[in-house]
N, C-alpha and C positions, 0 to 999 in steps of 0.2 A: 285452631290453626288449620288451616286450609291445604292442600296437598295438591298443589301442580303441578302439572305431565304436561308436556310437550311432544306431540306426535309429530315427528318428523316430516309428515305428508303436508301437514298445516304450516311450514316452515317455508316462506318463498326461496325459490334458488334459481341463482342468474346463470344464467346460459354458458355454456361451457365456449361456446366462441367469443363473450364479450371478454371473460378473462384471458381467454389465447389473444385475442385482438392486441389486447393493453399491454400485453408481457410482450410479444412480438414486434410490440412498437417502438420498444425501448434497446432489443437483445436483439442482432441481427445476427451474430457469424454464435457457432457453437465448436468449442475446443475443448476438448480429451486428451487429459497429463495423469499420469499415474505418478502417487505421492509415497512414500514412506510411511508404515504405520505413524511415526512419531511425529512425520508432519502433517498427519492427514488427524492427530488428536491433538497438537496445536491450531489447527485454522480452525477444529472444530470448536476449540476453546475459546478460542479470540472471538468468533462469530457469538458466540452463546451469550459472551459478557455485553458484546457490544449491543446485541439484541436483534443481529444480522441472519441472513442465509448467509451458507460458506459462499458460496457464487458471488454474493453484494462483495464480501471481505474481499475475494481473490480479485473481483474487476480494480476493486477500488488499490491495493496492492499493486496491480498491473497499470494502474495510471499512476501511481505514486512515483512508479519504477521509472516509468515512458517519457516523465517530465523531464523538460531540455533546463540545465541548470550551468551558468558558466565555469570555469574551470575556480576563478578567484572567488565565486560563493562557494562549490566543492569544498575548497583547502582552505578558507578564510580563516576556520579555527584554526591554522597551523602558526600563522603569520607571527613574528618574532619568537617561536618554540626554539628553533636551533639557537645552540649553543656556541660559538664558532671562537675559539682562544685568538686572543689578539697575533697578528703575524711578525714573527722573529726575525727574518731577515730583510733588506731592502727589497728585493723584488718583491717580494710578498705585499709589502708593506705600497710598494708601487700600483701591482695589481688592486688590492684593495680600495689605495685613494683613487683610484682610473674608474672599477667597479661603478657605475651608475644605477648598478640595480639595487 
């Protein structure tokens, strides 16, 4: 069996401005939040599973957030939840059959 070492000097390494380049290219503005211990060991958990940096999690969280969604997808799941008891009196019963919505 054979025993190989790897010196570190024999190891090519790319230049430290081609990886700033790439990351720069992608990451323009830089923002500083301070988190709660217990949210700062769930993003770290959520990131770990997903196989993410906390930063990928949190942009991607931040777009999630940012997305324009209309009101009737919002509450779509609401739609026939209420309960409403038939109405007792004639006006009720007026306003109801008028109701178009």
């Amino acid at each position: 069996m054979a025993d190989y070492t790897v010196n570190a000097a024999d190891v090519p390494q790319m230049p430290h401005d081609v990886l700033r380049a790439c990351y720069n290219s992608l990451v323009d503005k830089t923002l500083t939040i301070r988190l709660s211990r217990a949210q700062d060991e769930a993003l770290a958990a959520r990131a770990r599973t997903q196989g993410k940096t906390r930063s990928a999690v949190v942009r991607e969280l931040i777009d999630a957030g940012l997305e324009e969604h209309p009101l009737g997808r919002r509450i779509g799941h609401l739609k026939g939840r209420l309960d409403v008891p038939q109405p007792k009196s004639g006006w009720q019963r007026r306003i109801k059959d008028r109701n178009w919505r």
